[in-house]
C-alpha positions as a LaTeX table, in Angstrom:
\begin{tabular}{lrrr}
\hline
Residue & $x$ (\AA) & $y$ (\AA) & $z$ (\AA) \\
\hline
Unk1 & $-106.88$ & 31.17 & $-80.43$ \\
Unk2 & $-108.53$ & 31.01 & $-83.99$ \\
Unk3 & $-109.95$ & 27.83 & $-85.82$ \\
Unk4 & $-109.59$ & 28.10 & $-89.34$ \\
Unk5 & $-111.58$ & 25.84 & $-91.00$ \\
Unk6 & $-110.44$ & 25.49 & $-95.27$ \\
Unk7 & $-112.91$ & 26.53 & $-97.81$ \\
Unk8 & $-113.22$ & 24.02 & $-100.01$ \\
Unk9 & $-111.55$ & 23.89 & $-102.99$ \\
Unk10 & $-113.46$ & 23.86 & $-106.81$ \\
Unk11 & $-113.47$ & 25.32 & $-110.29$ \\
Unk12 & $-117.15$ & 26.48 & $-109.77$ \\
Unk13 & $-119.56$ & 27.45 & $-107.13$ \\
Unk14 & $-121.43$ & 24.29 & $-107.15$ \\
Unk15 & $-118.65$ & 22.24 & $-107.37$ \\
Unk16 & $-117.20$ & 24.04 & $-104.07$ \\
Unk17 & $-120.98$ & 23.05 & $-102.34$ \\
Unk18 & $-120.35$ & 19.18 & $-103.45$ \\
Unk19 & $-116.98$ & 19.42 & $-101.71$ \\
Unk20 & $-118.58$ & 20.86 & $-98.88$ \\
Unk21 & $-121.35$ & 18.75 & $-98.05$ \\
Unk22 & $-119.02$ & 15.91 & $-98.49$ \\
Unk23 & $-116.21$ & 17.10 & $-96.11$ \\
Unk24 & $-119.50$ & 17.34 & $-93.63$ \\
Unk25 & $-120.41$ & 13.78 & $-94.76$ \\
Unk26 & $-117.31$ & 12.28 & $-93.67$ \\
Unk27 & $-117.15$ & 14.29 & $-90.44$ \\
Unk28 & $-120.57$ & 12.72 & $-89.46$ \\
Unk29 & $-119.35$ & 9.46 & $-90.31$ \\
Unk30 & $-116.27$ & 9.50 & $-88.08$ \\
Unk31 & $-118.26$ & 10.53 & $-85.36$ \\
Unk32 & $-120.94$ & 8.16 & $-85.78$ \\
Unk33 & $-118.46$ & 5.61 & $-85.66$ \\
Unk34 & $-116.59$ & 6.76 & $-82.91$ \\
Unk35 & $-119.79$ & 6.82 & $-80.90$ \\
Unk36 & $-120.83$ & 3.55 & $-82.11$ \\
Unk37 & $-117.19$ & 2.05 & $-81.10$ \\
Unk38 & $-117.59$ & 3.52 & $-77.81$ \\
Unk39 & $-120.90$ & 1.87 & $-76.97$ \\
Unk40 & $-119.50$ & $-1.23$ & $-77.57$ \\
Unk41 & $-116.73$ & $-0.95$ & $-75.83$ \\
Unk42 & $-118.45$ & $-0.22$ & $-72.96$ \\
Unk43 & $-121.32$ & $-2.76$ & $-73.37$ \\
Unk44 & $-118.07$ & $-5.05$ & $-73.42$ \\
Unk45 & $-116.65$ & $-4.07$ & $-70.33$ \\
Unk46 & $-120.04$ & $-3.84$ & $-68.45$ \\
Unk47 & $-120.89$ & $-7.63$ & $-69.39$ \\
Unk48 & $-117.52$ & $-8.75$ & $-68.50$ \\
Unk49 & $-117.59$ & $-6.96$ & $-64.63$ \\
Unk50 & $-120.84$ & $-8.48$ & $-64.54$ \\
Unk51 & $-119.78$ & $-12.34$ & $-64.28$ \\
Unk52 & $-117.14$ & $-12.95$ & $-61.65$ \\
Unk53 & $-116.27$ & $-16.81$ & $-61.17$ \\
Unk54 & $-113.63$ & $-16.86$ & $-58.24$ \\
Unk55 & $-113.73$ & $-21.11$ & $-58.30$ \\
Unk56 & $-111.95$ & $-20.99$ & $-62.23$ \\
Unk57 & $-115.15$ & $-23.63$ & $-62.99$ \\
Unk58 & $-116.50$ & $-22.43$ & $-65.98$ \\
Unk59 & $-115.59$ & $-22.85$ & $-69.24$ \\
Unk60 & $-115.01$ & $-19.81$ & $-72.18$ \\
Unk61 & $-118.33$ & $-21.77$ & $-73.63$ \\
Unk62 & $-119.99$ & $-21.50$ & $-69.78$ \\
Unk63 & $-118.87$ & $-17.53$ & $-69.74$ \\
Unk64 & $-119.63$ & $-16.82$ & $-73.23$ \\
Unk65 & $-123.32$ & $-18.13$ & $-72.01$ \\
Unk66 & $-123.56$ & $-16.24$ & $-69.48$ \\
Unk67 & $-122.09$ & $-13.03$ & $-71.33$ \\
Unk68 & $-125.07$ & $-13.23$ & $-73.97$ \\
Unk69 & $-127.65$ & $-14.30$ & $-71.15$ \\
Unk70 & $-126.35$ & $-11.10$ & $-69.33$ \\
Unk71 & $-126.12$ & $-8.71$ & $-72.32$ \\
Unk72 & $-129.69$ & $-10.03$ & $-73.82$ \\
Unk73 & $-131.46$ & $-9.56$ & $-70.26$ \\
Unk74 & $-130.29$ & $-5.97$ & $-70.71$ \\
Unk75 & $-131.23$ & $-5.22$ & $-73.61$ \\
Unk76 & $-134.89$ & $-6.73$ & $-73.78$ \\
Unk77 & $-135.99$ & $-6.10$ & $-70.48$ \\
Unk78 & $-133.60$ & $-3.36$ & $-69.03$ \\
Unk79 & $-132.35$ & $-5.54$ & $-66.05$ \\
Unk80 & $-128.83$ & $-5.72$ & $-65.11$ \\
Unk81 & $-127.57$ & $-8.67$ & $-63.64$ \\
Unk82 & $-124.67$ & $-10.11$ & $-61.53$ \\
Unk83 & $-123.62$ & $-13.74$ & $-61.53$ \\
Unk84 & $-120.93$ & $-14.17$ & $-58.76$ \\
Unk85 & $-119.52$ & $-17.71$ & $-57.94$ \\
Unk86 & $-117.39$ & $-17.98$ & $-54.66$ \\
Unk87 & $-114.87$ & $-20.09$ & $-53.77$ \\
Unk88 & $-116.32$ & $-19.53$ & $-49.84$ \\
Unk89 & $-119.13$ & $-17.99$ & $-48.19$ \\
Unk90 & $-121.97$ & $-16.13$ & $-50.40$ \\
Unk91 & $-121.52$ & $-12.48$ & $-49.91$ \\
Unk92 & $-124.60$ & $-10.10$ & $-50.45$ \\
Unk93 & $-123.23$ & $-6.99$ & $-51.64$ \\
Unk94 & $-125.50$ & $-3.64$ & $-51.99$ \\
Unk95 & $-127.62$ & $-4.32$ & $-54.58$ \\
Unk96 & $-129.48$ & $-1.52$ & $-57.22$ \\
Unk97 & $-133.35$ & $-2.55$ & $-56.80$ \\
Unk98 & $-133.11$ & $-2.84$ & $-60.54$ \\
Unk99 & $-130.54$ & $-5.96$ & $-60.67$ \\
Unk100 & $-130.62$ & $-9.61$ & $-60.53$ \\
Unk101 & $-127.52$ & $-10.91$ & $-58.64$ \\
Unk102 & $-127.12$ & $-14.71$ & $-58.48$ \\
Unk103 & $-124.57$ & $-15.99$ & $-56.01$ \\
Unk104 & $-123.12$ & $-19.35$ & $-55.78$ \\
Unk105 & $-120.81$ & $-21.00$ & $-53.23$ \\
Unk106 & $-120.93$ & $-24.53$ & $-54.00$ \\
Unk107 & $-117.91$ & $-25.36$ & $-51.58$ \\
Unk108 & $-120.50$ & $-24.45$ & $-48.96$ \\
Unk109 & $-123.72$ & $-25.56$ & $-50.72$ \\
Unk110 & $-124.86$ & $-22.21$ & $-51.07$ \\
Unk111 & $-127.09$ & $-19.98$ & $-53.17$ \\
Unk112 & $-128.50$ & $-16.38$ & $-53.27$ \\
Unk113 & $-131.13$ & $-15.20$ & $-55.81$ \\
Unk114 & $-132.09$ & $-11.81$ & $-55.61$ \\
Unk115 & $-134.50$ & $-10.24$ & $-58.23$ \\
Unk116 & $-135.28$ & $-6.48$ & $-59.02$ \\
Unk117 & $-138.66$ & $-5.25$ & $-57.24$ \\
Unk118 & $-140.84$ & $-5.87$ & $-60.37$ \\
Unk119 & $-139.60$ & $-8.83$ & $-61.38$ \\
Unk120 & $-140.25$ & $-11.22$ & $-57.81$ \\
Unk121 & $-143.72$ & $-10.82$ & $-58.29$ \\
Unk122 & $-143.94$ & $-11.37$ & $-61.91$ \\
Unk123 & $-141.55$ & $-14.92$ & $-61.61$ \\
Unk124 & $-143.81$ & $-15.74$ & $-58.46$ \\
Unk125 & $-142.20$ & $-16.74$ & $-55.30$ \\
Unk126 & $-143.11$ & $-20.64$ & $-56.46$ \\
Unk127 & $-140.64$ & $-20.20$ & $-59.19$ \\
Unk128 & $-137.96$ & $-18.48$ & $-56.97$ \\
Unk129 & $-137.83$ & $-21.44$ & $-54.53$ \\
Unk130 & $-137.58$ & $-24.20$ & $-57.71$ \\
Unk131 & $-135.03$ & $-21.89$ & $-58.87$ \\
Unk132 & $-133.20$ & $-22.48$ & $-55.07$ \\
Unk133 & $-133.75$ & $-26.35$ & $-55.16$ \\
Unk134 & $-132.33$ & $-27.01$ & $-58.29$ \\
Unk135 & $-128.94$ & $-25.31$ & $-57.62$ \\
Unk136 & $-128.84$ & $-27.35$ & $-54.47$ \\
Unk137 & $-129.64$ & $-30.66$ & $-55.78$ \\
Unk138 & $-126.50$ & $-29.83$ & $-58.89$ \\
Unk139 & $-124.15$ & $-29.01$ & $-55.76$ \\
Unk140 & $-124.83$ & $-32.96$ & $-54.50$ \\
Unk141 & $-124.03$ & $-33.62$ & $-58.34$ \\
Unk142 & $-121.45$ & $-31.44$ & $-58.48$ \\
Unk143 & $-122.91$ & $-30.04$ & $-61.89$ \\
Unk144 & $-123.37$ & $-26.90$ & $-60.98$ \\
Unk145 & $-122.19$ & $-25.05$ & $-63.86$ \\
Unk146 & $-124.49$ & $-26.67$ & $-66.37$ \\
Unk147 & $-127.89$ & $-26.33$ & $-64.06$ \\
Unk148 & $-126.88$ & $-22.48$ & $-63.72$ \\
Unk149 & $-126.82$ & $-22.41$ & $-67.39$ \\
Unk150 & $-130.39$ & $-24.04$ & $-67.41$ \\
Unk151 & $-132.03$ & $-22.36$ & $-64.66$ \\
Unk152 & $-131.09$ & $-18.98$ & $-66.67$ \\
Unk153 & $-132.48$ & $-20.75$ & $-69.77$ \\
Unk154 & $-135.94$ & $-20.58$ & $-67.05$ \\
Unk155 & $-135.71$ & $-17.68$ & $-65.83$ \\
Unk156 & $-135.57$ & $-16.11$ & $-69.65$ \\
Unk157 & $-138.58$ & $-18.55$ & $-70.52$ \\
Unk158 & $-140.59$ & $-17.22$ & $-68.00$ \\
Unk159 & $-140.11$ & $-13.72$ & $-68.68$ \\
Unk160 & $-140.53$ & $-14.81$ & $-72.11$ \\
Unk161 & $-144.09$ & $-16.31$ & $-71.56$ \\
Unk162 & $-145.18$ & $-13.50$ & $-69.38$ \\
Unk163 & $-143.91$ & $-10.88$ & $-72.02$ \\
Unk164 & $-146.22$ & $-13.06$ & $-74.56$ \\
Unk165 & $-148.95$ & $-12.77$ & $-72.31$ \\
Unk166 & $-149.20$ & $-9.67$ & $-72.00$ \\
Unk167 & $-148.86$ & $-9.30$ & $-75.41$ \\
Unk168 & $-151.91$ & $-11.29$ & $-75.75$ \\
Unk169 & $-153.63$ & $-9.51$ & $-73.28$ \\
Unk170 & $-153.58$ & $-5.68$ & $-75.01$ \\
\hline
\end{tabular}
């Protein structure tokens, strides 16, 4: 099997090197996009198999939160993360040192944070248990879904102020 690839056609030789380059041009630029539609796509699906909400609680404005909270984590500090809301029992499933899981089971006033190796020590263990009480103070107000939203909102300050810091620091 042969590829034949057209010369391109012109009146002159220079005219036939325009034609050229541009056919090239426009190959790039297919690719490029292709590549570039691809990425997204797949960013796409990886947010959405990161959020499972088996209780139907949350809102499109509540998963569109935690989508961008999700996606943003990723991209600025390289940590993947799991949000997982049960209707029963919280389920630890094996976890990649490098990601966060949070699991909810507010039917059974339940909560799991889990935080990649690096990151425990840099939130501090005081933060992790304030983290712990205020998800089970919302599941006596039964307003869990907005405190989740907030103690993400923390959890990206924090790592916020420590980035700063260090920032500072060098």
């Amino acid at each position: 099997m042969r590829l034949e690839i057209p010369k391109p056609k012109g009146d002159s030789p220079r005219e036939r090197i325009i034609r050229g380059i541009a056919l090239v041009l426009v190959i790039v630029a297919v690719g490029w996009a292709f590549m570039e539609n691809n990425k997204n796509v797949l960013d796409k699906i990886q947010t959405d198999r990161a959020i499972n909400d088996q209780t139907k609680r949350l809102t499109d404005d509540d998963m569109e939160f935690l989508k961008g909270f999700v996606q943003s984590l990723r991209d600025s500090y390289g940590v993947n993360t799991r949000i997982v809301i049960y209707k029963d029992e919280v389920l630890l499933p094996e976890i990649d040192p490098k990601y966060m899981f949070i699991g909810l089971a507010p039917a059974k006033r339940d909560v799991i944070l889990h935080f990649p190796t690096l990151m425990r020590p840099a939130l501090g263990q005081e933060f992790i248990d304030s983290l712990n009480e205020v998800f089970l103070e919302s599941y006596e107000k039964d307003s869990w879904p907005r405190e989740l939203k907030i103690v993400l909102t923390m959890i990206w300050s924090r790592l916020s102020a420590l980035e700063a810091g260090q920032q500072d620091i060098q």
